[in-house]
N, C-alpha and C positions, 0 to 999 in steps of 0.2 A: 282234321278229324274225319273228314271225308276218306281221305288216303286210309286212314287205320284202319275204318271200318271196312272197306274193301278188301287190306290184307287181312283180315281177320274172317273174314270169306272164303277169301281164296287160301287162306292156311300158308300163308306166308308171312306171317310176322314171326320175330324171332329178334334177341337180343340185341342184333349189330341194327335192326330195322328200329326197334323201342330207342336204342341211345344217339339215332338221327334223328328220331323224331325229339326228345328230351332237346337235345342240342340247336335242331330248329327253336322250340320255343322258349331258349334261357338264350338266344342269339341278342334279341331287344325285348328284354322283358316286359310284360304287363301285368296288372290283378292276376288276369283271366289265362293268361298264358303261362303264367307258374302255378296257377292253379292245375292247370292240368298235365304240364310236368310233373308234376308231385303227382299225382294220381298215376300217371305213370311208372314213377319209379316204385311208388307203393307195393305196383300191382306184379313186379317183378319179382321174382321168387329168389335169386343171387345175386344183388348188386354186385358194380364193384367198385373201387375206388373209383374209378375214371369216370364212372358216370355220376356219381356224386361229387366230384370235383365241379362238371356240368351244371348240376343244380345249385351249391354252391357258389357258384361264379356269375346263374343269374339271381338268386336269391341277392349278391352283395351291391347287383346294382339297381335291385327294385325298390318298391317304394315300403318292405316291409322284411330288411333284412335282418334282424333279429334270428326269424324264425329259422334262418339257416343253423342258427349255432344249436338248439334245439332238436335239428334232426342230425349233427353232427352228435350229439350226445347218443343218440338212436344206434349211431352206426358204431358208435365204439363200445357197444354194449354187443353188436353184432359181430365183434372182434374182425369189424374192416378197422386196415393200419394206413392213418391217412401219409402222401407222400408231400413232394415236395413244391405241386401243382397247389394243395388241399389247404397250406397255412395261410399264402396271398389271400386268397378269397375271404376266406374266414374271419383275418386279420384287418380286410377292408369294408366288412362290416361290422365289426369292433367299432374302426375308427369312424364310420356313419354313426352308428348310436350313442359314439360315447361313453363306450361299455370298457373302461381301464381295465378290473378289475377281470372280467375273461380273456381280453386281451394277454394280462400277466401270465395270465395261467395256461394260454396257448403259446406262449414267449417259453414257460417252463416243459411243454410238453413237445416244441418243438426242439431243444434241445438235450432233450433225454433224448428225443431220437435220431439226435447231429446232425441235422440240416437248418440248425437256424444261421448258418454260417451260407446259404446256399445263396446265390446270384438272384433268386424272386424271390424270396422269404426277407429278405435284410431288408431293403428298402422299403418293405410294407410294414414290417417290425417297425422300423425309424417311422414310418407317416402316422402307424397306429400311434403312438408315443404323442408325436407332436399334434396329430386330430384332438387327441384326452390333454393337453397341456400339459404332459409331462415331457418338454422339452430336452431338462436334462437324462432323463433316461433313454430320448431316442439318441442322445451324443453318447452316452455308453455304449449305447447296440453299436453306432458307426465306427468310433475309436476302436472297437475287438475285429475288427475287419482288418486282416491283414494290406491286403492291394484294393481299395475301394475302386468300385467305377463310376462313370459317368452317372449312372443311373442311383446309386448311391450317395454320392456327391449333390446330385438333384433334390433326391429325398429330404435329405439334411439343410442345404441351402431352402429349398422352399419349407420347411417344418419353420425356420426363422424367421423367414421374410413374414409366414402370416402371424405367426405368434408375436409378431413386433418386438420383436432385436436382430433388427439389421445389420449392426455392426458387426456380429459373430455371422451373419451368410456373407456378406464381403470377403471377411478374413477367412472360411472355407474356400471361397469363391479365387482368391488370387495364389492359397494352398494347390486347388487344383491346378492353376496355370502353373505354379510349380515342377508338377508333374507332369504338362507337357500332355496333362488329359483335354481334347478337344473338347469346350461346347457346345449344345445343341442347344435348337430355340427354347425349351423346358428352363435351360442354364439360366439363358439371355431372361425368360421372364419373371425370373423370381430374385434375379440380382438387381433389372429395372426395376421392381418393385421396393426393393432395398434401399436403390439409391430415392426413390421416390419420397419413403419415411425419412430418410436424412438429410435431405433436401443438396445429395452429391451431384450437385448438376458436373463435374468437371468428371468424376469414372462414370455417370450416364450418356456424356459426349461420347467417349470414349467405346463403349459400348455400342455407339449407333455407329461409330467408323466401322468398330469390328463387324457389325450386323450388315454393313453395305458391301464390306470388302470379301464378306463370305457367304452372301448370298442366301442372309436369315433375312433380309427385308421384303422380300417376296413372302412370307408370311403374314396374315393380316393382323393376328397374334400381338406377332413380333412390335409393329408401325403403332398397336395402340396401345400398349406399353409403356413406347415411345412418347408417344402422343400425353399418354400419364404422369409421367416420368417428369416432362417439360415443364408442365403445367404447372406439377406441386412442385415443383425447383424453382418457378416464378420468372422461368421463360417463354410465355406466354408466345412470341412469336417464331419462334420454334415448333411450338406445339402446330400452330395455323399452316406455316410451310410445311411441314412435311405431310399436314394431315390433307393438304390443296394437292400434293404430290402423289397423291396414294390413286391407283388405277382402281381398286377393287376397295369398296368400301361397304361393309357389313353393319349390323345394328349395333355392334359394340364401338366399334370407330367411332359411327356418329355422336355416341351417348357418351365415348370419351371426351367430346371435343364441347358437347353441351355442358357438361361438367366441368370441364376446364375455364370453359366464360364464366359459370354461376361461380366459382371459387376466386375467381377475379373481379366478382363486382359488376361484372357486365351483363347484366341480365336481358338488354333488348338484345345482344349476340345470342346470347342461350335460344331465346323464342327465335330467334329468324333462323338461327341454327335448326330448329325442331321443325319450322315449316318448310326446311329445306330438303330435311329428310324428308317429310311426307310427299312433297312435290316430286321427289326419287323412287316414292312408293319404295321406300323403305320400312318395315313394322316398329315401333317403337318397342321395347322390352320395359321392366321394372327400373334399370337403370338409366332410362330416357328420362322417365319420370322425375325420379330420385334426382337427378341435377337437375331438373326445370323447379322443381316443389324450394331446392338450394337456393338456385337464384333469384327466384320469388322470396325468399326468406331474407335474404340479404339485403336486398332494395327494398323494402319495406310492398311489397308486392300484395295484398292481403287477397284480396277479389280475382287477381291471376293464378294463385294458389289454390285458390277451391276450385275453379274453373279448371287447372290441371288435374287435381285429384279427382274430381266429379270425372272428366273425360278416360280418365287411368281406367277407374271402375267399368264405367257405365260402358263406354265406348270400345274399350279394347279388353278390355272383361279380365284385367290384372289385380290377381287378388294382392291386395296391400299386407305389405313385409310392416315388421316392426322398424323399420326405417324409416316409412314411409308416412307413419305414425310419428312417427317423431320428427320430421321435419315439418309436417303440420303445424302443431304443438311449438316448435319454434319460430314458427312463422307468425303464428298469433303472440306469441310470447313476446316477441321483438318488436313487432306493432304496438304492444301495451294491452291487447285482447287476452289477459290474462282471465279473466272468467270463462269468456269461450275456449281457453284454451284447458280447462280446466273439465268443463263439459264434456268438451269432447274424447276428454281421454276416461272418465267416466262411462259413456257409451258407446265407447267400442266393442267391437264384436268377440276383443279375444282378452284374455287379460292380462292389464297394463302391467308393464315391466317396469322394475325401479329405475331403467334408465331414461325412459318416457318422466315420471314423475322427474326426475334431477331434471331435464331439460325447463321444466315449467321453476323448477326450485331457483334456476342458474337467471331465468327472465322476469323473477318475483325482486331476486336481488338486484338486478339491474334497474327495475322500477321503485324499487324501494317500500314493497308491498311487503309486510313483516303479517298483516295478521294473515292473507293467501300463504305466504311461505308455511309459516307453522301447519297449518291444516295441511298443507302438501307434505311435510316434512313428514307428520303423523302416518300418510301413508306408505313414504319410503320405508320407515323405521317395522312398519308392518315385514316389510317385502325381507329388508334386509339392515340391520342396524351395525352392520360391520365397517362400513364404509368412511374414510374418514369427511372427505370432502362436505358431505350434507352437513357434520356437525360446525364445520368451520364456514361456509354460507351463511349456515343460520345464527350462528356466534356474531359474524362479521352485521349481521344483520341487526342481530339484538343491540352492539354495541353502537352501531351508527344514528341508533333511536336509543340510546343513553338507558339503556336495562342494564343497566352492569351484572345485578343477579342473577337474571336468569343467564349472562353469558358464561358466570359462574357456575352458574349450575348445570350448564350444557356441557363444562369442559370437564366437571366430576363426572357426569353420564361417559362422555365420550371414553374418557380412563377408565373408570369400570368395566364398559362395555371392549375395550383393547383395541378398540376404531385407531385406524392410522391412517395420518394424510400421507398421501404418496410427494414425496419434495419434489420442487419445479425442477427441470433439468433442462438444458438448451446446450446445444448441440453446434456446433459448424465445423464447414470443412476447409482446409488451409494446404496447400499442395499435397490432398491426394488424401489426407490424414484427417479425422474422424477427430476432437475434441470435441468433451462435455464438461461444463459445467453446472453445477448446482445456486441455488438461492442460499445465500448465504454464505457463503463461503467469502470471505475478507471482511468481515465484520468486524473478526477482533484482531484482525494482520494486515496492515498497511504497509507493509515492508516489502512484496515483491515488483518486479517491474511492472505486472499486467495491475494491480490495484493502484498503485503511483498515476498508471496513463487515466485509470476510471475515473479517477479525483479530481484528473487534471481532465479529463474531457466535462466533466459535470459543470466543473467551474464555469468554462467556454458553454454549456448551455445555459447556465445563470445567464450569461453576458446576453444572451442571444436570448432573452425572455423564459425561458425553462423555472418554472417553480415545482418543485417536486411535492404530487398531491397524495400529502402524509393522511388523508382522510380514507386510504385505502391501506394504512395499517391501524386496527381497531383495539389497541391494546392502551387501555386507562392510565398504566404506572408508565408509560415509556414516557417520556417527553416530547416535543416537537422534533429536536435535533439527532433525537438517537431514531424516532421515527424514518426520518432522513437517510440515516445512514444506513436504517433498513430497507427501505427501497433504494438507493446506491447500487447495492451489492443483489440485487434481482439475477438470475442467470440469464436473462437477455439480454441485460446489459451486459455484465463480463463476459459472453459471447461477442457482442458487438465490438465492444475492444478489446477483443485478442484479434478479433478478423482485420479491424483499424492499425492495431502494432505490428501483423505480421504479412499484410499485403501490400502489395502497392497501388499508386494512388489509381483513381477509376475502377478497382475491381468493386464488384457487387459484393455486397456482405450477403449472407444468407444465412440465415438462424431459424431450427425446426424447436420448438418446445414440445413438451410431453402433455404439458397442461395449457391454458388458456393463458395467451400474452394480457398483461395487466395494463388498466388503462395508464397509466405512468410510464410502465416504459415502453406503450402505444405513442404518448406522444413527445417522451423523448426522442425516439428512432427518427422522428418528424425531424427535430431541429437537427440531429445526428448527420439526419441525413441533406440539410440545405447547408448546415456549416460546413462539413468534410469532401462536398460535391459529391457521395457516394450515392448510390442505391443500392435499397434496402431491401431484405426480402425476409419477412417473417412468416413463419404458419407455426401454426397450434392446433391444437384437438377439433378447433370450430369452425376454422377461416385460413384464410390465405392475407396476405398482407402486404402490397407491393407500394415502397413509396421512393418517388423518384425526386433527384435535387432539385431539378428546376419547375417542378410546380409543389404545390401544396398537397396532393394524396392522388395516385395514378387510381389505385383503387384499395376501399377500406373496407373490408363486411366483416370486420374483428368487432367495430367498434360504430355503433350510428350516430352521428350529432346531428343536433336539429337548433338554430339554435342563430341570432344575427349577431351581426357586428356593430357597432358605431362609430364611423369614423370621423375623425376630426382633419380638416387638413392645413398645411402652414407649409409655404403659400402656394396659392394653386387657383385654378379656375375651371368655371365649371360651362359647359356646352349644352345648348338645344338642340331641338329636335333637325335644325339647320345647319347643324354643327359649327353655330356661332358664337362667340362669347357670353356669356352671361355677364364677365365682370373681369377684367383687368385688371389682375393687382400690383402690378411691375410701375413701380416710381410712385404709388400713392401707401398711403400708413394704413393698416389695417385694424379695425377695430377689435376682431376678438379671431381666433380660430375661425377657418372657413367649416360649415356644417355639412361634411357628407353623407348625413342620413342615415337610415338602415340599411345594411347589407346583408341578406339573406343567406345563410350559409349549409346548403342540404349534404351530412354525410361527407362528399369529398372537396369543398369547399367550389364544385361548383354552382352554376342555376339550377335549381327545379328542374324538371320535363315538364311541369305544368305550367312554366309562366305563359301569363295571357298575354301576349304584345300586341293583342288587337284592342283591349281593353281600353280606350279613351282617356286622358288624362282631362278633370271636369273641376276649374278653377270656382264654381260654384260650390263646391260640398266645401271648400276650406276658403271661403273668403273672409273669416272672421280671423284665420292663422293669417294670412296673409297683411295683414293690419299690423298682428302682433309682431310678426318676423321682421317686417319694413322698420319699426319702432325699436323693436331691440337688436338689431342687428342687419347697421345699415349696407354691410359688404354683402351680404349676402340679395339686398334687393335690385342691383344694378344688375342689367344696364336698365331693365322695363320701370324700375322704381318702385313696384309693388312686388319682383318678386317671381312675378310668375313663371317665366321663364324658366329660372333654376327649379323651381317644384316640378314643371312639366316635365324636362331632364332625369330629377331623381325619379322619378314615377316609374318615367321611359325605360331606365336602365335598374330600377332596384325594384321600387313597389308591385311592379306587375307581377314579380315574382311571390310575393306577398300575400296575396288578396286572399287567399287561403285561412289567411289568419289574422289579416289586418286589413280593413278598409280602409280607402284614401282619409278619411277624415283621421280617423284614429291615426294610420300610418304617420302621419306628417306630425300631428298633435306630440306622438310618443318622442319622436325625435327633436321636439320642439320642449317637451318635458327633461329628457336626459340633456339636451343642451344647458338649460337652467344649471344640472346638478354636477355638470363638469366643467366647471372656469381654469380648463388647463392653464390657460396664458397667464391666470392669477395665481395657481400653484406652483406656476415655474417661476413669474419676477418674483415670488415670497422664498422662493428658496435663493435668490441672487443667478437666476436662467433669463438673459433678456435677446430678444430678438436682435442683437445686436451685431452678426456678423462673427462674434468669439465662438470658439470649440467649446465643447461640454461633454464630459463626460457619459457614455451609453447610461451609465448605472444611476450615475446622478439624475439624470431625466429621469426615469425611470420610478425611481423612488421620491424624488418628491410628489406625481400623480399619485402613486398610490396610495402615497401619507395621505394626500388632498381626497381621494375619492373613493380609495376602501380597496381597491382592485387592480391586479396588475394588467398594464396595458401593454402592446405590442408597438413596438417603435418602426416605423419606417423610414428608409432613408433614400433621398437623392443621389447621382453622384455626379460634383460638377467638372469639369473639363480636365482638373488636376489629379484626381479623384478620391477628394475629399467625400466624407460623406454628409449631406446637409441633410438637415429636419425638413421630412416628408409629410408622412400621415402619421396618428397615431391611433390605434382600433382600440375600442372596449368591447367589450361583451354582453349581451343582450339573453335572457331567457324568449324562448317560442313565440311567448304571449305577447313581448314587449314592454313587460309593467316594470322592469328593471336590469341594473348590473347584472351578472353574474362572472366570478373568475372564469376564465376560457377554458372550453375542453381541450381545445386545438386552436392552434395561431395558424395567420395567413403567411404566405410565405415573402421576402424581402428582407436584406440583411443588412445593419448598421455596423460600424467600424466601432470601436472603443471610447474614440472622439468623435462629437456632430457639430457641424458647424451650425446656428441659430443664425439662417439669414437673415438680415434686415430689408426692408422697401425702400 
């Protein structure tokens, strides 16, 4: 301003001096700095095209570009003729606003005047299209392009990748290697982002050969993409080498690799990740956040989550996205703080989005909170009543608390209103090729090869414990068996085996969903995944979901259980804190099942973070159990006589984990109560099952317990030198509190043969 005023002094300004200075301040636009371009250009007596191309161009990347198109309207009343500089601009603030319908009408004004065929004009036409979601029309614009180019080809691949259909940027994506058109990194990150929604980890390998051998990986861009890429494909250490490989590490790297642990369950990775960066004096951004608030949500985090959003705000002074909102809101949701989560989005500062509300709708059903849902529902239905999912929620809701009318009456609303669920879809890739399927699909056709293998793999999960939980289809006229056959036919499952029929043995299955994997075929993938030795890798809209054969769940935040075991054992013996016998059962007859107590089972079937191992075992709070135990069950009070021994053992190894929710007295009492109401060894000689050294069939054990006790139990097995399988443990299922059974959410991992041999003493 200084400068102007001096030539306007000295009588030296003049048009080529006014469109340097314009051009100075539409370079990094501000308020204040396009404020006074426009005053500038006002003040000129003959614009011309050129310089309003200038204003134009900073107008499309300030913080109020609308206004450009408003004085574009100015200039053609001026009968200035915009050229082929003047539509990009124009066009890329279209696609900021949102604005389709000027968009159209610049698409139509650019082609009166034959240049929307031009080399800058077509790729902004295609990104306006796909900024406004209308996808298929930027594939119109691209298809009329005779020889597209790279830049072209860019436009179009990335309009897909973020509009989520991946599969159509690929299949551009290996059209252009057709032609022999090189990639740039632009290419590389919108097709890693492709392979990322489809979960293609084998063309994202491929991609990073290419990015090494042609020297895109010196891009930081490029490496956290990468790094994305890995993650949601559910090769987690992949993601950690290359990101430990990266010389040059920016704030998007780090926030990639924190995000990558919260989506894997690993949430002390995420925070030691986050005070890593800080220690780097690296600045956090909105997306630092955003995966720590994740992995707080996940691990049931509550108090580390406000402590991150308090620190977001206060600290680094980042004003919170609607994401950031909603991951809150899930965070208390999935704790069971649905009132506070309810509050909060109440008093927020901006106002709540219906997809804020669904979040609390999706954590109301999980909890089984019907009258929070409805009142939540009432406000979605405000926002937007189109949706299908809310009405089937709240249906699934209504029926599982046995309203059948009102679930009738929600399904008249829903039809009236033309609400449509979007159907489950599940996706995997098998050499290079991209298969989906849907929910449903073989229901009423049992005659191809891939539905044959699904009937035949379900069977083998009966075997292996699998009861399919027909309480997740809420539908009054079906019956239990056709229930059945409706979850069968899930499309994670017929994903799951197609990936089983047409790989081979040890590859990873990997299946991306559109919608949320359902607890069923959550914890079929479990058994899926320890009967076939494979690992598993599922994601959906909410989670990641990595589960490997040889343990019980690598990591789970699809799905939280909380929730003990009780195990019974046959024959076995238990250790003190000496790691000495309790009781020798080898050569002597055993009066009843050995009692292994409660087993605490947090989420992925490991310990707590909380157990107290300092916490004393204190044979006084339970010396009245200790009487009863010695008296009804004398194996279990050797070698000490009274017992104590093995109490101090379960304490040592189960209870500490416990004391959360059960105190020594109670702890011992509960398990001393469920002992009473399961006389395995009497449900199995009444069905003709004697510890005699004979085979038994898996299934027959199996079902006479749960004639006997209401629940099905998980069978473990031995194996002895030949390798038979002998009767191990057998686990029941425990609710939080202790006071009872419940059918398992999830079984521990160990696998029995078809036949167990009933060893004798």
């Amino acid at each position: 301003m200084q400068i102007q005023a001096y030539a306007i002094k000295s009588h030296q300004e003049d048009i080529s001096f006014n469109t340097k200075l314009i051009n100075f301040c539409t370079e990094s636009p501000t308020e204040s700095s396009m404020s006074y371009a426009r005053h500038l250009f006002d003040a000129m007596s003959e614009p011309d095209i050129v310089i309003f191309n200038s204003i134009a161009r900073g107008y499309s990347r300030s913080t109020n570009p609308r206004e450009v198109l408003n004085l574009f309207v100015e200039i053609l009343e001026d009968d200035l003729l915009p050229d082929n500089y003047t539509f990009p601009s124009l066009l890329k603030a279209c696609a900021v606003e949102k604005a389709l319908e000027e968009g159209k009408q610049l698409h139509c004004l650019s082609m009166k005047l034959g240049v929307d065929d031009n080399v800058y004009v077509c790729p902004t036409l295609i990104n306006m299209y796909t900024e406004c979601e209308d996808v298929d029309a930027a594939r119109c614009v691209f298809d009329r392009i005779v020889e597209p180019c790279v830049v072209c080809y860019n436009a179009m691949i990335t309009g897909y990748a973020r509009r989520n259909r991946p599969n159509e940027a690929l299949s551009l994506f290996r059209e252009m290697q057709g032609k022999n058109l090189k990639p740039n990194e632009i290419t590389l990150l919108s097709v890693l982002s492709s392979c990322a929604l489809l979960g293609s980890l084998d063309l994202g390998k491929w991609i990073h050969e290419y990015a090494k051998k042609h020297g895109f990986c010196k891009y930081v861009k490029v490496n956290t993409a990468l790094i994305d890429m890995f993650a949601k494909c559910g090769s987690l250490d992949d993601a950690v080498s290359l990101f430990d490989k990266m010389r040059h590490k920016d704030t998007q790297a780090w926030s990639a690799m924190i995000v990558a642990y919260a989506n894997h369950g690993q949430a002390d990775n995420s925070m030691l990740m986050f005070e890593r960066m800080r220690s780097e004096n690296v600045q956090p951004d909105e997306i630092t956040f955003l995966g720590l608030l994740n992995a707080c949500s996940h691990t049931g985090l509550v108090e580390e989550g406000r402590k991150y959003f308090s620190q977001m705000v206060n600290e680094f002074k980042i004003v919170p996205s609607i994401k950031h909102y909603g991951s809150m809101v899930d965070l208390l949701g999935r704790a069971g703080h649905l009132e506070d989560a309810y509050r909060f989005i109440d008093k927020l500062p901006i106002s709540p989005t219906p997809m804020l509300w669904r979040i609390l709708l999706s954590a109301c059903s999980s909890h089984n909170n019907l009258k929070l849902a409805e009142k939540v529902s009432e406000r979605i239905f405000e926002l937007d009543d189109s949706h299908g999912g809310d009405y089937v929620i709240l249906s699934n809701l209504y029926a599982r608390n046995k309203k059948w009318e009102e679930v009738n009456s929600l399904r008249k609303v829903m039809k009236d209103r033309k609400a449509v669920k979007v159907p489950g879809c599940s996706s995997i890739e098998v050499n290079n090729v991209v298969h989906e399927f849907f929910s449903g699909d073989g229901v009423k056709s049992a005659t191809t090869k891939l539905h044959r293998a699904l009937d035949e793999m379900v069977k083998e999960l009966k075997l292996a414990g699998y009861v399919p939980d027909t309480s997740m289809v809420v539908h009054a006229d079906m019956s239990d068996q056709e229930k059945e056959i409706t979850l069968r036919y899930h499309s994670e499952k017929l994903a799951i085996a197609f990936g089983l029929l047409n790989t081979p043995a040890g590859t990873t299955i990997r299946v991306v969903k559109n919608l949320r994997v359902c607890r069923d075929c959550h914890n079929a993938a479990k058994l899926i995944s320890l009967i076939f030795g494979r690992k598993v890798v599922l994601r959906d809209v909410q989670s990641l979901l990595v589960i490997l054969p040889s343990v019980f769940s690598a990591s789970s935040s699809s799905e939280d259980f909380d929730f003990f075991y009780f195990v019974q054992q046959w024959p076995g013996s238990y250790c003190d804190t000496q790691k000495k016998c309790c009781y020798p059962t080898t050569g002597k007859p055993a009066a009843d099942f050995g009692i292994h107590g409660l087993w605490p089972n947090y989420k992925d079937g490991t310990y707590p973070s909380n157990c107290d191992e300092t916490k004393p075992f204190d044979k006084s709070t339970i010396s009245d159990l200790l009487t009863s135990m010695k008296k009804s069950w004398p194996t279990l009070a050797c070698p000490s006589g009274s017992g104590e021994a093995f109490w101090e053992h379960e304490w040592e190894k189960h209870g500490t984990c416990s004391e959360s929710v059960i105190d020594q007295h109670e702890y011992f009492q509960t398990a001393l109560n469920l002992k009473q109401k399961t006389n395995l060894l009497g449900a199995l000689t009444k069905a003709g099952i004697n510890p005699d050294g004979k085979s038994y069939s898996l299934e027959s054990i199996r079902d006479s317990i749960k004639e006997s006790i209401g629940f099905t139990p998980w069978v473990e097995c031995n194996r002895d030198g030949s390798g038979n399988s002998q009767l191990y443990q057998v686990y029941l299922c425990v609710d939080r509190s202790g006071s009872g059974l419940i059918e398992c959410p999830v079984f521990p991992h160990g696998k029995c043969g078809a036949e167990i041999e009933f060893p004798s003493f």
